[in-house]
Structure formats: C-alpha cells, structure tokens
GUGURO-344003 format. One record per residue (C-alpha): residue number from 1; x, y, z; residue in three letters. Coordinates in steps of 0.05 Angstrom, whole numbers, plus 5000, padded with zeros to 4 digits. Example, Ala and Ser with C-alpha at 12.3 -4.5 7.8 and 13.67 -1.06 7.14 Angstrom:
<recs>
+-----+------+------+------+------+
: seq :   c1 :   c2 :   c3 : type :
+-----+------+------+------+------+
:   1 : 5246 : 4910 : 5156 :  Ala :
:   2 : 5273 : 4979 : 5143 :  Ser :
+-----+------+------+------+------+
</recs>
This chain:
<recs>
+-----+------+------+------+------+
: seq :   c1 :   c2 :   c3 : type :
+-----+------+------+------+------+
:   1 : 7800 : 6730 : 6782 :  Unk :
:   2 : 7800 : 6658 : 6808 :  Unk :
:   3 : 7729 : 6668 : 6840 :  Unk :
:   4 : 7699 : 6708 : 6779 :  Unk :
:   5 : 7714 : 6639 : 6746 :  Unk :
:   6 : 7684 : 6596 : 6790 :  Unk :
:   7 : 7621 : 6639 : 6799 :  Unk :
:   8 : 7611 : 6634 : 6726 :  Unk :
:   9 : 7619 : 6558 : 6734 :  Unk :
:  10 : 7570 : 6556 : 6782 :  Unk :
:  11 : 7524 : 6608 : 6736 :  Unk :
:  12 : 7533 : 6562 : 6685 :  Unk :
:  13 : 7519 : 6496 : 6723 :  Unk :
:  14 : 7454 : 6530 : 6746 :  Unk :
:  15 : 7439 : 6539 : 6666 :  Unk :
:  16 : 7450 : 6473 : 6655 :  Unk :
:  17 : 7407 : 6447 : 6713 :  Unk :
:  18 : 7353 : 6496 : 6685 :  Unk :
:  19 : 7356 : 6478 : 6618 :  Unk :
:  20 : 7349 : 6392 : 6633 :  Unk :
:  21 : 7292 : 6419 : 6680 :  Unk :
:  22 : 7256 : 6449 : 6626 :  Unk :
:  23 : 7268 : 6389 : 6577 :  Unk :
:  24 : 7244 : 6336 : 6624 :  Unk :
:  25 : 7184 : 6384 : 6642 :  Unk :
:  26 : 7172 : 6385 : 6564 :  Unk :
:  27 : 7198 : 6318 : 6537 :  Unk :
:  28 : 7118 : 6304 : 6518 :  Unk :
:  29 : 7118 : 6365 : 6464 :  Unk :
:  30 : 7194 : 6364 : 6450 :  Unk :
:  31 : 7185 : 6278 : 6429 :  Unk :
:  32 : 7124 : 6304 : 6386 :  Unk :
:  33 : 7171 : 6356 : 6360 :  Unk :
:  34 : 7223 : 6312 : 6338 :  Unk :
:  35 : 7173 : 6258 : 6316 :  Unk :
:  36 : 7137 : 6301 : 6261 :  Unk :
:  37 : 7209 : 6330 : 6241 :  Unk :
:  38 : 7222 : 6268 : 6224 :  Unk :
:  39 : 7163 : 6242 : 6191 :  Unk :
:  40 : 7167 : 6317 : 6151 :  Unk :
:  41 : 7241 : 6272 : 6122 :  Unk :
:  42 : 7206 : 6200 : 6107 :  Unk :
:  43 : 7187 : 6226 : 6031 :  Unk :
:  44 : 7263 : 6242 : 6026 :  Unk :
:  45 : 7291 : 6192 : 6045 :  Unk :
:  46 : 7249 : 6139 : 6011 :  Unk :
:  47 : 7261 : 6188 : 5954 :  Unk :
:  48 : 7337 : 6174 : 5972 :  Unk :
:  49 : 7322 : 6091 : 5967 :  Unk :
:  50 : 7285 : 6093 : 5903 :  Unk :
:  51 : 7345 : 6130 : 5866 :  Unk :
:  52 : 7384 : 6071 : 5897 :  Unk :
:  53 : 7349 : 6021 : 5867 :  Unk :
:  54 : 7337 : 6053 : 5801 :  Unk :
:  55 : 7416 : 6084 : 5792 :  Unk :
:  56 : 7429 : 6001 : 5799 :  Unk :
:  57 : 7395 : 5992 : 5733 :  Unk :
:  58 : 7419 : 6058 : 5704 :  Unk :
:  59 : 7487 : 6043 : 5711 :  Unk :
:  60 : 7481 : 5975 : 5674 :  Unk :
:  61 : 7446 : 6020 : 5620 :  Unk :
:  62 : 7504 : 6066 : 5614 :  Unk :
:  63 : 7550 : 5997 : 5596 :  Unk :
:  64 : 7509 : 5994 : 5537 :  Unk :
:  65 : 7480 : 6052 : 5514 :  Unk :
:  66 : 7515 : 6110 : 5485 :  Unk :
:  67 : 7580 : 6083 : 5533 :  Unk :
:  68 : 7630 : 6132 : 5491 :  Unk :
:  69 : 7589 : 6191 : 5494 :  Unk :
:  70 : 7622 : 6252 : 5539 :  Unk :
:  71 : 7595 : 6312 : 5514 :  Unk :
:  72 : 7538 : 6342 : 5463 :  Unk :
:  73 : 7471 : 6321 : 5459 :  Unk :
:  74 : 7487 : 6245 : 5458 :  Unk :
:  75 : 7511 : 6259 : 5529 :  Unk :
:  76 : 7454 : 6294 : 5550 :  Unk :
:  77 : 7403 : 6251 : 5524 :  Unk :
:  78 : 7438 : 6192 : 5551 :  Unk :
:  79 : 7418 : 6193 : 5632 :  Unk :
:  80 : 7349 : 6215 : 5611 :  Unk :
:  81 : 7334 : 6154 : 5557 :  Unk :
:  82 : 7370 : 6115 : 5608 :  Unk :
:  83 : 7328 : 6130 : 5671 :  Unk :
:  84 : 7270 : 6122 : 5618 :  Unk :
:  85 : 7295 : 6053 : 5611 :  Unk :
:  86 : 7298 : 6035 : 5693 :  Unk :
:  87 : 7234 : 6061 : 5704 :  Unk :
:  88 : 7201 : 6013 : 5654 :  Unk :
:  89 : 7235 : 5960 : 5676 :  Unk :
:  90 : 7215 : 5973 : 5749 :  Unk :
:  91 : 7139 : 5978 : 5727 :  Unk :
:  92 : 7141 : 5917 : 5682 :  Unk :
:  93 : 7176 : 5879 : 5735 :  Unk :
:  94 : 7116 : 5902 : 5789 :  Unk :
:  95 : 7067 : 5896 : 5736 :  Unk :
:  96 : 7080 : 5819 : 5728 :  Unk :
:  97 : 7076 : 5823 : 5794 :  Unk :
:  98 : 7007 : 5847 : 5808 :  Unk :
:  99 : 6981 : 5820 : 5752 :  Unk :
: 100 : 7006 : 5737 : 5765 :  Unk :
: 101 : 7043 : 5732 : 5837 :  Unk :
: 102 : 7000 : 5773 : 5874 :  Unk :
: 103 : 6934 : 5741 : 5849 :  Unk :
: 104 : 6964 : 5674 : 5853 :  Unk :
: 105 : 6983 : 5689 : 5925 :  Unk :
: 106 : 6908 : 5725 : 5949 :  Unk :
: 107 : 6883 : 5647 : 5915 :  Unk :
: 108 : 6937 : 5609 : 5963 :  Unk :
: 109 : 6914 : 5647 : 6031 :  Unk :
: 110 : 6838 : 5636 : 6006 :  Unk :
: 111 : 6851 : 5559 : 6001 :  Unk :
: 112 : 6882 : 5566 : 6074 :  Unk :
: 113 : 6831 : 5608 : 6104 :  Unk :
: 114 : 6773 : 5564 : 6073 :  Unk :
: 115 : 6817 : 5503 : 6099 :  Unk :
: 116 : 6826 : 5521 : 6171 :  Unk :
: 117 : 6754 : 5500 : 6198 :  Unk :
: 118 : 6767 : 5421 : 6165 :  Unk :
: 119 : 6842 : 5422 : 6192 :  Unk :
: 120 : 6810 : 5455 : 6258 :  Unk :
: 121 : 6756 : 5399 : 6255 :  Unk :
: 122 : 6808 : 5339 : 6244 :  Unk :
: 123 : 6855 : 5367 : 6301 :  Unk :
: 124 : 6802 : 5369 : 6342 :  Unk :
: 125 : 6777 : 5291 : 6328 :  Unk :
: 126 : 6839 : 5271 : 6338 :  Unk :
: 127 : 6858 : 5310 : 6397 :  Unk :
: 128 : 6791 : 5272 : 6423 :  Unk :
: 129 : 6808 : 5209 : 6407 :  Unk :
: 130 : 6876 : 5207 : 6452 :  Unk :
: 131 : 6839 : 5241 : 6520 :  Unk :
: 132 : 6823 : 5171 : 6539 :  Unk :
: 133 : 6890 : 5141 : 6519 :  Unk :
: 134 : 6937 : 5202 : 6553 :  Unk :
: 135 : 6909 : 5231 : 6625 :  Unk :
: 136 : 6936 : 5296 : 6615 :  Unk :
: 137 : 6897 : 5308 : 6554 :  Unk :
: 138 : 6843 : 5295 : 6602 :  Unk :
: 139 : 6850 : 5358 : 6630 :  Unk :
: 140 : 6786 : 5408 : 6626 :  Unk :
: 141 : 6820 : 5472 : 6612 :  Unk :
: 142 : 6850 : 5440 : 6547 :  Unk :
: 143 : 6788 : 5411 : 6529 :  Unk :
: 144 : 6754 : 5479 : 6530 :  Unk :
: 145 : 6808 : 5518 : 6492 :  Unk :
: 146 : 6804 : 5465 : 6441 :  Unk :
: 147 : 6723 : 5477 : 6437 :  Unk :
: 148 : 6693 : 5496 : 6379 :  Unk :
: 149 : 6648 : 5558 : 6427 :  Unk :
: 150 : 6713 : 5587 : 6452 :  Unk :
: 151 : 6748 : 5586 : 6395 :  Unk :
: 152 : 6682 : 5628 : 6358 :  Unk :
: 153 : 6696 : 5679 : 6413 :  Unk :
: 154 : 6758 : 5693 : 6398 :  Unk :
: 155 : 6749 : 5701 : 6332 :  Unk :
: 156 : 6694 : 5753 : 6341 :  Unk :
: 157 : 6746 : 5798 : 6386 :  Unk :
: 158 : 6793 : 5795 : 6330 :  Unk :
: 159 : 6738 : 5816 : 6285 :  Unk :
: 160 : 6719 : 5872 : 6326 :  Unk :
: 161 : 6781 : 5899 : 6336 :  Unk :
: 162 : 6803 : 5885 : 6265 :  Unk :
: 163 : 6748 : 5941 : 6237 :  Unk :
: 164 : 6801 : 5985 : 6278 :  Unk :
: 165 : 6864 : 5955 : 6243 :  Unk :
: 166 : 6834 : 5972 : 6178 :  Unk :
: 167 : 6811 : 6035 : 6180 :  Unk :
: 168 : 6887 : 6049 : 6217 :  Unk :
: 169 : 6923 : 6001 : 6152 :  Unk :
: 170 : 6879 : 6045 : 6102 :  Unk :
: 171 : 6905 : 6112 : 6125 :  Unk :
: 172 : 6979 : 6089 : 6133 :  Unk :
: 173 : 6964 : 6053 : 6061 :  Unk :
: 174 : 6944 : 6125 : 6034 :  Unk :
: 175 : 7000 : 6151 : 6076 :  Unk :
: 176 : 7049 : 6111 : 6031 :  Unk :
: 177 : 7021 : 6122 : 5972 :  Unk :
: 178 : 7032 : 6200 : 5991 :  Unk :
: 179 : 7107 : 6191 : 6000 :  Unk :
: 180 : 7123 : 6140 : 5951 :  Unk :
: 181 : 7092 : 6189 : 5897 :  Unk :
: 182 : 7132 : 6247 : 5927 :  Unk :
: 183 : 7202 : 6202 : 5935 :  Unk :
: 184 : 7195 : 6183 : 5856 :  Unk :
: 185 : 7193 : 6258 : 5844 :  Unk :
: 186 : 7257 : 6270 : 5889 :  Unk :
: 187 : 7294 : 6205 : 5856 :  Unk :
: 188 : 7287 : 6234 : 5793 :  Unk :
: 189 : 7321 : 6297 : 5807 :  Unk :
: 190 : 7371 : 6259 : 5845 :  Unk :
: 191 : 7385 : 6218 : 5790 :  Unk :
: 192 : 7374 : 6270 : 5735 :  Unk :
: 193 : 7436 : 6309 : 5776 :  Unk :
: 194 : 7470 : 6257 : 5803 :  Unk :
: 195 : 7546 : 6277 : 5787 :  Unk :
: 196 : 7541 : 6350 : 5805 :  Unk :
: 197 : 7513 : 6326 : 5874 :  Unk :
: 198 : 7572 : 6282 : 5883 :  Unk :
: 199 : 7614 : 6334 : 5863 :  Unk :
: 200 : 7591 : 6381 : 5918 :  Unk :
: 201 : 7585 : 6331 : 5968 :  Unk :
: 202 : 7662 : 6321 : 5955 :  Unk :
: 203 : 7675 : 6398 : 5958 :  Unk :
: 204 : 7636 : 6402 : 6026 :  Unk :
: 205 : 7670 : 6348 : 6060 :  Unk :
: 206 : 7740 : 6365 : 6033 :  Unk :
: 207 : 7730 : 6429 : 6062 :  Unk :
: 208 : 7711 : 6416 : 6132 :  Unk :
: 209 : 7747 : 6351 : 6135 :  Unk :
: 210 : 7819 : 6321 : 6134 :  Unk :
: 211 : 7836 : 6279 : 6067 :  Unk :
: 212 : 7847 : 6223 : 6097 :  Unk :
: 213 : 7777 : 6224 : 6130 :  Unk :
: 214 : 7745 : 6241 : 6064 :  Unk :
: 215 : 7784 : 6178 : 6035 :  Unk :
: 216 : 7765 : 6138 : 6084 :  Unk :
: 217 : 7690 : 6160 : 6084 :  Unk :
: 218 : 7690 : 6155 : 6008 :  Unk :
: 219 : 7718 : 6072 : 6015 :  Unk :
: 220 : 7661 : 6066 : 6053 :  Unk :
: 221 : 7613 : 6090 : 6020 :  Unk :
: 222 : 7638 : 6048 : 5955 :  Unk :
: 223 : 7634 : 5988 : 5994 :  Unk :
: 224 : 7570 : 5997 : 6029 :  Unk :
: 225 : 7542 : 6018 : 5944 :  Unk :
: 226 : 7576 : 5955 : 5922 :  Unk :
: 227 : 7547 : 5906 : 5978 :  Unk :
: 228 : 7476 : 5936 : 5971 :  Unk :
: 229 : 7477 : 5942 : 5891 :  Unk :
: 230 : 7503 : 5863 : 5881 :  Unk :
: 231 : 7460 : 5834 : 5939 :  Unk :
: 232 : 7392 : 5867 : 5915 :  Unk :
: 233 : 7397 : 5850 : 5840 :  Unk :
: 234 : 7424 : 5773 : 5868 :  Unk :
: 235 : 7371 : 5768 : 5917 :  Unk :
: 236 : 7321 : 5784 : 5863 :  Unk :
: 237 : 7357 : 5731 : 5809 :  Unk :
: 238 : 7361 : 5679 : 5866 :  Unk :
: 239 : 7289 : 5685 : 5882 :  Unk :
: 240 : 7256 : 5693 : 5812 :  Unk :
: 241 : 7304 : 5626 : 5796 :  Unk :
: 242 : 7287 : 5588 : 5847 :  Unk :
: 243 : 7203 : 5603 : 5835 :  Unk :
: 244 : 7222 : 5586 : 5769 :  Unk :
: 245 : 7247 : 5509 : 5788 :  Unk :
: 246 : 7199 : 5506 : 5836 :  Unk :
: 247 : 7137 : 5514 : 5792 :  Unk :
: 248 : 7170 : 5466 : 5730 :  Unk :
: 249 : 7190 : 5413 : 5774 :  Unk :
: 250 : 7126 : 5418 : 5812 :  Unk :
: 251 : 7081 : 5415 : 5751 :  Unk :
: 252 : 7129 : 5348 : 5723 :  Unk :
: 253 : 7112 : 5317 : 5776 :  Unk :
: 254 : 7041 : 5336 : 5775 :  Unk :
: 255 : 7027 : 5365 : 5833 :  Unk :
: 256 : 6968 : 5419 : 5850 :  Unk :
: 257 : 6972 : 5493 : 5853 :  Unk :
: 258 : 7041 : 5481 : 5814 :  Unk :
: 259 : 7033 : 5559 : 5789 :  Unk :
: 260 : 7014 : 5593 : 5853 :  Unk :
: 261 : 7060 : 5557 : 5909 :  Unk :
: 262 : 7115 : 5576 : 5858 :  Unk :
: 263 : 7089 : 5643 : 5853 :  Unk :
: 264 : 7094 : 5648 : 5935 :  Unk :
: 265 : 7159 : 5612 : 5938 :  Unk :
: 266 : 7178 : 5666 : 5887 :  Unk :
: 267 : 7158 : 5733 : 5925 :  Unk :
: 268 : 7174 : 5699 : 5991 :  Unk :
: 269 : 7251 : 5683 : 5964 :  Unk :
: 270 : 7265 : 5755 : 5963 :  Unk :
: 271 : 7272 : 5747 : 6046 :  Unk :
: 272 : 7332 : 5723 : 6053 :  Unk :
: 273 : 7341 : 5654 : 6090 :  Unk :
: 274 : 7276 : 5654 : 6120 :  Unk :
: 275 : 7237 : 5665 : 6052 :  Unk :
: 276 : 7239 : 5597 : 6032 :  Unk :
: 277 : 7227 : 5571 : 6095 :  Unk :
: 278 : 7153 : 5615 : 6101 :  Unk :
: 279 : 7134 : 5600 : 6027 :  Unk :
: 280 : 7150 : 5527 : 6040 :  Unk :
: 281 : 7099 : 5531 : 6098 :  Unk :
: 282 : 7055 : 5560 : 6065 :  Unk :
: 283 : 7046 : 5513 : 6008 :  Unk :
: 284 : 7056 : 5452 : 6048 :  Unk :
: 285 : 6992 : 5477 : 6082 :  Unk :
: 286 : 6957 : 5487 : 6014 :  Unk :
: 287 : 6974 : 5412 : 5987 :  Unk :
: 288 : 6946 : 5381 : 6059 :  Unk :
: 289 : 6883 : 5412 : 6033 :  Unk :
: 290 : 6879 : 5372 : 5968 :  Unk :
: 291 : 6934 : 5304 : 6001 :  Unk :
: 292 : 6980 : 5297 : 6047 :  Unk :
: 293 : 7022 : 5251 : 6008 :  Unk :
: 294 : 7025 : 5307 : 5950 :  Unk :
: 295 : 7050 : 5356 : 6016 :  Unk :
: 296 : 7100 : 5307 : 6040 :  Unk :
: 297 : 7118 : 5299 : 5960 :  Unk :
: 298 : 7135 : 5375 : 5956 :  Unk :
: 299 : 7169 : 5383 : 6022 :  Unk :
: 300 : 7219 : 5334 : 6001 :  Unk :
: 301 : 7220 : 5363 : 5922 :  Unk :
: 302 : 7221 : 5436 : 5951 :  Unk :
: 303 : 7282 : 5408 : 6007 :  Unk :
: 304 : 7322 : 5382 : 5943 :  Unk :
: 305 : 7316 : 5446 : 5904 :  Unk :
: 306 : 7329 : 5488 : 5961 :  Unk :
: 307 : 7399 : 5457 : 5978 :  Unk :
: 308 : 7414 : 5463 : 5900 :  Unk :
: 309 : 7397 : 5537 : 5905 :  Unk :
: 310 : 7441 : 5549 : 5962 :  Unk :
: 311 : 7498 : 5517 : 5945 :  Unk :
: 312 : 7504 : 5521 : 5872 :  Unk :
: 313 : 7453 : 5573 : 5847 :  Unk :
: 314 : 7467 : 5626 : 5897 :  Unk :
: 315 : 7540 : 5630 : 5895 :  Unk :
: 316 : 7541 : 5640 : 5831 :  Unk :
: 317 : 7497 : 5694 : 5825 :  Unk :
: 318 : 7522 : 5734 : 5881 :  Unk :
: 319 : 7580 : 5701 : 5890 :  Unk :
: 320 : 7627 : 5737 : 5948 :  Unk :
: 321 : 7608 : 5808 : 5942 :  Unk :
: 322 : 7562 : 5793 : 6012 :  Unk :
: 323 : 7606 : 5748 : 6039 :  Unk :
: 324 : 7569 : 5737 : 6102 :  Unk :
: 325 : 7568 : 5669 : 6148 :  Unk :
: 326 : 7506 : 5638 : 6154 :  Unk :
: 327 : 7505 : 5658 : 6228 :  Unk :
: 328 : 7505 : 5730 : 6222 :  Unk :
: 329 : 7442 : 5722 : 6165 :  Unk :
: 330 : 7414 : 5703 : 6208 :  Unk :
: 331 : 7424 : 5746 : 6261 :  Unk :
: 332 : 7409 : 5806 : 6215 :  Unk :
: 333 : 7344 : 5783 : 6190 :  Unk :
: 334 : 7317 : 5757 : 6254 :  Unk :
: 335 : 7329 : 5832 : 6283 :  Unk :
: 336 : 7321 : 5871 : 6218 :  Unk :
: 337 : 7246 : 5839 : 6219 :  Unk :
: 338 : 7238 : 5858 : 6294 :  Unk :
: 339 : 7262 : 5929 : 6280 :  Unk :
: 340 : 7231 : 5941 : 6216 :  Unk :
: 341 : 7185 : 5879 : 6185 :  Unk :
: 342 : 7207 : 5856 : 6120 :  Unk :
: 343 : 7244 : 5916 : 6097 :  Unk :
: 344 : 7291 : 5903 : 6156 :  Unk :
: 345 : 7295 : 5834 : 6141 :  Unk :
: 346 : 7316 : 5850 : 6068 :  Unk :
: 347 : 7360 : 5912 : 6082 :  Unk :
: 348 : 7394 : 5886 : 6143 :  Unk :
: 349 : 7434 : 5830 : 6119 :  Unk :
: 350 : 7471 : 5881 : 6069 :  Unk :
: 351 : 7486 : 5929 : 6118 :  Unk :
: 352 : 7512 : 5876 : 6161 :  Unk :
: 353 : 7549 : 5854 : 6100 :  Unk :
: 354 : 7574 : 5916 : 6099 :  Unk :
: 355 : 7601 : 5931 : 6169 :  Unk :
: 356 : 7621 : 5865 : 6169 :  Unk :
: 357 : 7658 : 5873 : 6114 :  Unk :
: 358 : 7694 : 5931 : 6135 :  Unk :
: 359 : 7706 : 5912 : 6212 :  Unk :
: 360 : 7744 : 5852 : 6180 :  Unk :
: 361 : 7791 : 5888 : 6140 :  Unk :
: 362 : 7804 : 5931 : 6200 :  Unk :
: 363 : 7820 : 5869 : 6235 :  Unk :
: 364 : 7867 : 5840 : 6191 :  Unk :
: 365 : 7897 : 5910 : 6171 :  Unk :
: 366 : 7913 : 5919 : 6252 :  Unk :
: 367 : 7935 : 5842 : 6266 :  Unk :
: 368 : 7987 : 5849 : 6212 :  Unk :
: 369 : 8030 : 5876 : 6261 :  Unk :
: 370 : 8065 : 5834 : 6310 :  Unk :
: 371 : 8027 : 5813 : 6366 :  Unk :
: 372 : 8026 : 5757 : 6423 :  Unk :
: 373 : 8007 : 5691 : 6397 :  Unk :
: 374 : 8005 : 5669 : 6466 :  Unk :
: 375 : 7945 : 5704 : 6478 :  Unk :
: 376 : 7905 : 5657 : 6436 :  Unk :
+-----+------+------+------+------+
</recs>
C-alpha cells in the first residue's frame, strides 16, 4: 500500500514536470492567450469606472430629488431622471471643456512650439558668448550638440519616426473610442440595476464565505467608495478653483494669455501635486515669449496662490476623507504615472489613500494591546 502511494507520487510529479514543460514550450501562445482575454475585459471594466464616476453624481441627485419616494412610479422614474441628470452634467462639464480649455491649451503649446527656435537661438548666443570665458565650454563635442545642423537632424528622425507614432496613436485613439462607447452602454445597465446587483453580490459571498469575511470585505469596500467618491469630486473643485484665481488675479494684474495659462493651470490641477507644478512650467515658458519680467511676475503670483490653495482651499474641500502625508502623494503619483500615465497619477493617490487608510487602523486596532515600549 505504502509503495502504491509513492508510485502515484512519483506519477504525479512526472505530470507536473510535464505540464511546466509544456507551458514554458508554449508561454509565446499561452501570454497571447491571456493578453487578448484580457483586452476582450477592457470595455467592462472601463464600463465598471464610468458607473463610478456617474453613481457619484447620482447619489447627490437622489438627496434632492424625489428623496421620499420608495415605491410606485415616482420610484421608478427616479434613478432614470436621475442618471439623465449625471449624464448631462458629465457632457456639459466636457463640453466646456473642448470647447474653451482645450482650445486655449492647443494656442499655449503653439506659442511654445513657434517659440523654441528664438529661445533655441538666444541659448545658443549665450552659450557662445561664455566658451571664451569658461574652458570647458570650449570643448568641441558640446559645441556641436549645441549646433544648429545637428540639432535639424534630430529633428528629422523624430519626424520620421513620428509618421509611425501617429498612425499607431490613431488606431489606439479609435480603439478608445470603441470601448468607451461600449463601457457607457455597460454603466448604464449597471447603474440602471444597481441594487439588485448588490444584492446578489451579498448573496454570493454570504454563501461561500464566513460573515465576518463578508463584513470585513464590505468595510472595505465602503472605505475604498468613500476615499475615491470625495477625492475625485475635491480634486475636480480644487482644480477648477484654483484656474479660477489664477486667471482673475492674472488678468488684475495684467498679464498675457491671462485666459489660457489659467485654462492649463486648470486641466493640469486635476494631477494631483505635480499638476500645478507642469501647468506652472508651462506658462512660465509662454510669458518668456512675450517678457521675462511678466514670467518672473507670475511665478511669484502663481507661488502665492498655490500655497493658499494648499493650505486653505484644499482642506476645506476635501478635508480628511484622503488623509494622506505629502510623502506618500507623492510616492503614488510618481509610480501611478510610471505604471499607468496620468490615469495612474490620478487614481493612485486614492487607492493609496485607501490602503493607507485601512493598514492604519489595523495598526492601531493591533497596538492597542499591550506591548513592549522598550522596543521603540
């Protein structure tokens, strides 16, 4: 009996070996596998985010409209008037959008890309003017990078392979379009039958897991809905705010482009911490086209505002429900955006917020016991 069961150990052990064989003879077509299985889940699950962002609004809605009604056909009309509502206010929100930011901010890079050849031609003059003065600027490999030839040929690679990039952005661009369409059709039915699908989520898990699981699963979940929900709709007040100083106090004191740096320092607010930082940039380079003393004017207008955003404006509108040190903002955008560009620099500081959030109440829940203070 004892060697039946180690021959079908070793029988099994052979499997095994046979099986991993076969997988790392096949990982090519089994990766490809799994890559368009997922792809075959990206109109889902942006689907998934949409209803997100919409049930935010919907829920505010609800406060107001119809708030009593439980049954009849004030109750059914309710979730359909109010995802009527969210819908509109997402397209009027992304028509102002395309039809002032966006405009305003295809002007600022124009002024940019029309100034680099005079800022190129400056740096260059001046870069000349110090060879004689500093010996290392002397040196013939700089000179040449900084030449107006090599820098031409550089630019024509990037051109050449930038046909490639577009024809590659216009299919992904399509692409998008594709699933976007498709999650707004999936929100809708999420939305439209939101409480029965919570209701048989709750059945399934109840089923197959403990209570206490469930319970603690469902916390969770509440907290990660309540970080998400409270830091989008502040991140969006914060930023529409602070575009909206920006452009009044910019135009009082005269300065150009008033409307379209605040327009940029508008769209770019909705990144958090660094947004400010990259619209500043940007329209500090777009006022050293027209002065420098207007640039140096708005850097120290734009500083002032920014510190009266952040410690006054901000808290209030999103007050603790985040609750995340500066440190670990920054650590979550700065890998969000290497993961994932700007979605991951927008979505990552809630979910750190979130798991942050939790991992300290853990903490505090477990140290409430005694334990050695002499360890610390």
């Amino acid at each position: 009996m004892v060697r039946v069961k180690h021959y079908k150990q070793i029988i099994a052990a052979i499997i095994l070996a046979g099986i991993m064989v076969m997988i790392a003879l096949r990982i090519s077509d089994i990766t490809s596998w799994l890559g368009k299985t997922l792809e075959a889940f990206v109109p889902l699950v942006v689907g998934a985010c949409i209803a997100f962002v919409l049930d935010i609004l919907i829920v505010r809605y609800e406060r107001f409209i119809l708030p009593n009604a439980t049954a009849g056909w004030k109750a059914k009309l309710r979730r359909p008037l109010c995802l009527t509502l969210a819908l509109l206010t997402i397209g009027l929100i992304l028509y102002v959008i395309a039809r002032m930011a966006i405009p305003q901010l295809v002007h600022s890079l124009s002024i940019i890309v029309t100034a680099l050849p005079t800022l190129y031609n400056d740096f260059e003059s001046w870069v000349s003017s110090y060879v004689t003065m500093l010996p290392d600027f002397g040196n013939q490999a700089i000179i040449n990078t900084l030449n107006g030839g090599s820098m031409i040929g550089e630019l024509k690679q990037w051109g050449t392979k930038g046909g490639t990039y577009i024809v590659n952005a216009m299919g992904s661009v399509v692409e998008w379009t594709f699933n976007i369409i498709i999650g707004l059709i999936f929100a809708i039915y999420m939305l439209l039958d939101k409480e029965r699908l919570l209701t048989q989520t709750k059945r399934i898990l109840c089923a197959y897991l403990p209570d206490k699981r469930v319970e603690q699963g469902a916390y969770v979940g509440r907290v990660a809905i309540d970080t998400f929900s409270n830091f989008f709709v502040g991140q969006f007040l914060d930023a529409l705010v602070l575009g909206v100083l920006v452009g009044i106090t910019l135009a009082l004191f005269n300065i150009s482009y008033a409307l379209t740096i605040a327009c940029v320092i508008g769209l770019t607010g909705l990144i958090p911490l660094l947004g400010i930082y990259i619209g500043g940039v940007m329209g500090a380079i777009i006022l050293l086209t027209v002065s420098p003393m207007e640039a140096f004017i708005y850097v120290v207008i734009l500083e002032v505002l920014h510190q009266i955003e952040s410690n006054f404006i901000y808290p209030k509108i999103v007050g603790n429900s985040v609750g995340l040190p500066g440190l670990w903002v920054f650590a979550a955008v700065i890998v969000g955006g290497s993961l994932y560009g700007v979605v991951g620099m927008i979505a990552g500081v809630p979910l750190v917020a979130t798991i942050y959030k939790l991992l300290m109440e853990d903490v505090d829940k477990r140290l409430s016991k005694p334990y050695d203070t002499s360890l610390f």
